[in-house]
N, C-alpha and C positions, 0 to 999 in steps of 0.2 A: 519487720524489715531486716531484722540478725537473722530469720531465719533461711528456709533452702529456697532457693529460685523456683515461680511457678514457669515453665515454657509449656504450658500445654494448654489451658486458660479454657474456655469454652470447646476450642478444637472445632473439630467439624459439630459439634453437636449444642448451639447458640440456642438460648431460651426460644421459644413461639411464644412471643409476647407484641402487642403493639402500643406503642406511644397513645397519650390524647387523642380523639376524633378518630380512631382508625391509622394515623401519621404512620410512617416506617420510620423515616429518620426525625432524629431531636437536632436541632440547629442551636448551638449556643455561643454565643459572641462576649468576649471577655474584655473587659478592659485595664488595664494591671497600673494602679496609679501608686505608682515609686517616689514620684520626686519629691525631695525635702530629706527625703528619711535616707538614702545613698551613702554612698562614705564619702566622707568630707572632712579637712582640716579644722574647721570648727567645730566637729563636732567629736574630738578628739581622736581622731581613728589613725591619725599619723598621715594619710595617704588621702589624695582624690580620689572622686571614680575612676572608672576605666573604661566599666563596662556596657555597651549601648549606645555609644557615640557617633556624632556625624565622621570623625576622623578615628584611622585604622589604627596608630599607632599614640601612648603617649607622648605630648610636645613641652610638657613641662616635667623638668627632673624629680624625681621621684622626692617622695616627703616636701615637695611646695605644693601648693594652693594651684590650683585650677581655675581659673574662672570665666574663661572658654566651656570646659563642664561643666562649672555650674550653672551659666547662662545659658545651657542647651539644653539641661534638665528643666532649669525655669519655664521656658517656652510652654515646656507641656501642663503646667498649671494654670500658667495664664494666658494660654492662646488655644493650646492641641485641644485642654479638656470641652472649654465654651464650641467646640464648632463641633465635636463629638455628642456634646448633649444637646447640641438643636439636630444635628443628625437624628439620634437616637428617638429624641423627643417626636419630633417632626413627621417621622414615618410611625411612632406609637410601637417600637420594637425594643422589646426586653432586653436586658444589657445585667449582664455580671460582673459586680466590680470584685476585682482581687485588689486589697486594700492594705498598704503596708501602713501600720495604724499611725505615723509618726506624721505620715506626708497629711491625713486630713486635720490633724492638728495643726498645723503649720497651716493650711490654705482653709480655715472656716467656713470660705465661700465656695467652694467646691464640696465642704460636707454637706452646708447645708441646702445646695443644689440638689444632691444625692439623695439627700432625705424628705426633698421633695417629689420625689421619683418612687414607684414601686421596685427600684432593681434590687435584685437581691446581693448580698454582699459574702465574699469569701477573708477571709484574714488570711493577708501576705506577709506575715511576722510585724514585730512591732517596727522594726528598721528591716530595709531590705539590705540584709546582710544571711550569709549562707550559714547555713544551721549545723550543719557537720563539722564548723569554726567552733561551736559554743559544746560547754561540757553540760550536763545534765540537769544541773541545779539550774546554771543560766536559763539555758533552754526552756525549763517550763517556766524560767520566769517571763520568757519574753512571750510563749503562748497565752498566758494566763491576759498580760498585760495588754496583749494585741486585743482580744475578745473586747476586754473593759474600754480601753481607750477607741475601739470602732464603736462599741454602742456609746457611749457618750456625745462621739462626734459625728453620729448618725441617727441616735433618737431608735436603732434596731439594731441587734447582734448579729455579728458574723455567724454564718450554720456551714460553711467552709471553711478549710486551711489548707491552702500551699506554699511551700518553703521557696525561696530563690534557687529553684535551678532542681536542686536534688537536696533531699529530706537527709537525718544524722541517721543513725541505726535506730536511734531510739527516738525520733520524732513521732511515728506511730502511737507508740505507745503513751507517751507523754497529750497527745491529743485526747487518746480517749481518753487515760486519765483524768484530764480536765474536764470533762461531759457536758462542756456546750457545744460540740461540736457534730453536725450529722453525718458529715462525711471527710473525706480528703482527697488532692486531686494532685497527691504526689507521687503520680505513677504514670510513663508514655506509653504502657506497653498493652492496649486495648481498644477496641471501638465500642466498647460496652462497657457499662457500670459492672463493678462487684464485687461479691462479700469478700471477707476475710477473717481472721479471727485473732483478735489478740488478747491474749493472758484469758481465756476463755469466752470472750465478747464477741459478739458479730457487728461486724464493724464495714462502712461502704465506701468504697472508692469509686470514683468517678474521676476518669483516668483525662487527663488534659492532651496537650499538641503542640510540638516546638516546630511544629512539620507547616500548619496552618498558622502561621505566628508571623507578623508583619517582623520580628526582629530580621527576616530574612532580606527585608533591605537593606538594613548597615551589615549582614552577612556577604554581602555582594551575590546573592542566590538569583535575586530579582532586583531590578533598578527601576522599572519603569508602570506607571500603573495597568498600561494595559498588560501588561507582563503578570503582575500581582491577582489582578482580578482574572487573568485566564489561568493562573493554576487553582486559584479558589475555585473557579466555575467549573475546573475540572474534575476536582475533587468532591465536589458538592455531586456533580453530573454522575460520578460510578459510586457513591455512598446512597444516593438516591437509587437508581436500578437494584444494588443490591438489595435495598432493604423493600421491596415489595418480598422478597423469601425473607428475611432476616431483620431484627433490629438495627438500628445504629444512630453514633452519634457523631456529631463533625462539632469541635472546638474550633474555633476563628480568634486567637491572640491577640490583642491592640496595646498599642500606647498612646497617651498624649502626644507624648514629645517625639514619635516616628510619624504613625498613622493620619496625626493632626495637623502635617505639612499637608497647603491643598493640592501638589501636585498627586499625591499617594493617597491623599482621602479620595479622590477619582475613583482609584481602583475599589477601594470600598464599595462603592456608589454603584458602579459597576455592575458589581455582584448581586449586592441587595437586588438591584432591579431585576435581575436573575431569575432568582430566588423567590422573586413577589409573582413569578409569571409561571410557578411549578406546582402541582398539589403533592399533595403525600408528606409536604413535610411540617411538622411542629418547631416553630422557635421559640425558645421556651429560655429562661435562668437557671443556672445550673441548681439551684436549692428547687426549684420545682421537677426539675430533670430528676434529681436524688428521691424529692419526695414519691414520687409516682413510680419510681424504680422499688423505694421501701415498699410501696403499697401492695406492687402485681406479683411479686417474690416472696418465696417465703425462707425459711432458714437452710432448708436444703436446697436452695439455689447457689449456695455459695459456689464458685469458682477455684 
């Protein structure tokens, strides 16, 4: 990640490859459970949240307690998740949790919902706090500790990692380092998985979406569900055409504590129904997405 910028990536000239079953496009729906593990006065950080909120600006002076945020983070543990997982469940569609390992320790009963589930799981650092904060030694301790403390509180290890927002210079390297890891999804800058190479490794990225990310309703982007679900539908509608010539993939962002308001799980709902009435496409977990990408590639596919 020190090193030179790629802007040239595939280019005009993107694998001939197809997903599962013939599919064009890989469908994967994320859901990023933060709460618990956030900055917070109790947990010495000096400062509440900020970030993710029903309101735009803070209403409590800085270095007090929150608890307006913290009652809105709450929500999504004990309300957003429960109606996300009979969602999920209910239609029998695969779900990738980005997991900041602190929050399922904190909430048991949401691990061990998780782990009754086949979703697959990426590690969202052990606290959702930004990694470009922490100096090197930190940093892998909190990789290391994210990996351990999701398999414990999941019964299966994280085979993803993505950092809050944007990766340090050396998050890269420090992932592979640790070598539980298959891939990372610290990169916006692609519709396609791919290689890389760090300190001589082939290494895969499978590039995420702030673009498809429900944060875009506390962004003021989108307010309304049908608003929400017509730019998914949009976006789904020319990722689909395209990919009868080309591969592709569409990330779909979630939270509890946004997406799991029922006026906005509508839009959800919306789309999936979409979605359920189209062929060509695979929705799939992003650890299945990555595996199947390792499989049909070889080393000279790197990007």
């Amino acid at each position: 990640m020190s090193g030179a910028r790629d802007l040239t990536g595939y280019g005009q000239r993107p694998p001939e490859l197809r997903w599962p079953n013939g599919a064009g496009l890989a469908l994967n729906f994320v859901l990023n459970v933060e709460e618990g593990s956030e900055y917070s006065i109790g947990d010495g950080d000096g400062k509440s949240e900020g970030a993710l909120l029903e309101v735009r600006a803070p209403r409590v002076p800085a270095g007090a307690r929150d608890l307006a945020a913290e009652s809105m983070y709450e929500y999504g543990q004990r309300v957003g998740f429960w109606r996300l997982h009979e969602l999920f469940t209910s239609r029998g569609l695969p779900l990738t949790i980005f997991a900041a390992a602190l929050s399922l320790e904190r909430a048991p009963e949401v691990a061990a919902a998780i782990a009754d589930t086949d979703w697959d799981l990426c590690a969202h650092g052990w606290r959702w706090v930004e990694h470009y904060h922490l100096d090197p030694d930190t940093e892998r301790e909190h990789i290391a500790r994210a990996h351990d403390s999701i398999t414990r509180s999941v019964g299966r290890a994280p085979r993803g990692w993505y950092s809050r927002y944007a990766p340090s210079t050396q998050t890269r390297r420090l992932v592979v380092e640790h070598g539980g890891y298959l891939y990372d999804s610290d990169a916006y800058n692609d519709d396609l998985p791919y290689w890389t190479e760090v300190e001589g490794q082939r290494h895969l990225v499978v590039p995420y979406s702030m673009v498809t990310n429900d944060a875009k309703f506390l962004s003021g982007d989108v307010f309304g569900a049908r608003d929400y679900a017509g730019f998914l539908i949009d976006s789904f509608d020319v990722l689909l055409a395209e990919s009868r010539r080309v591969p592709r993939i569409m990330s779909v962002g979630l939270h509890s504590r946004i997406i799991g308001h029922p006026g906005r799980l509508a839009g959800l709902m919306r789309f999936m129904d979409h979605v359920a009435r189209q062929e060509g496409v695979w929705v799939a977990g992003r650890e299945a997405i990555a595996a199947h990408w390792a499989d049909v590639t070889s080393a000279g596919a790197a990007a």
